[in-house]
C-alpha positions, 0 to 999 in steps of 0.5 A: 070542901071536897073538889070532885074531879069528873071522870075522863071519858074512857078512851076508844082506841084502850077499849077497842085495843082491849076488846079486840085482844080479849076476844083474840086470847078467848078465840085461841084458848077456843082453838087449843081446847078443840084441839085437845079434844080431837087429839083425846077422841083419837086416842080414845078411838085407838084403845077402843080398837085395840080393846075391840080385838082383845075381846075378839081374842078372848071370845075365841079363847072361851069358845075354844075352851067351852068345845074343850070342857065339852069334850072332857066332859064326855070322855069322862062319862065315856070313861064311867060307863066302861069302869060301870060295866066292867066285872 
């Protein structure tokens, strides 16, 4: 015949301890992921910045070249208009 052995009530104190160490490690883990999350957005926050300028620039390069293509423009016509009139 097979002796059962009862099972010893779980001690408080390894639980507790446990416990305790468990919700410790998962508040530190909590802390570092929040932290790494604001260093991103600050990073992320600097490339927009610097992408925001960039675009400035370029939209002022574009409108600097369309006013230039404008004016080529109508030299040529400019241009054709003489060379039509001319005998």
């Amino acid at each position: 015949m097979v002796k059962e052995k009862a099972l010893e009530p779980v001690n408080n104190n390894n639980l507790s301890i446990g416990l305790i160490f468990g919700l410790v490690t998962q508040g530190a883990a909590i802390v570092w992921t929040v932290s790494m999350m604001m260093s991103d957005i600050e990073d992320n926050r600097e490339d927009i910045i610097k992408n925001q300028l960039n675009i400035q620039r370029l939209n002022l390069a574009v409108q600097t070249q369309a006013i230039s293509n404008a004016r080529i423009d109508e030299n040529i016509k400019a241009i054709r208009d003489i060379m039509e009139r001319s005998p």
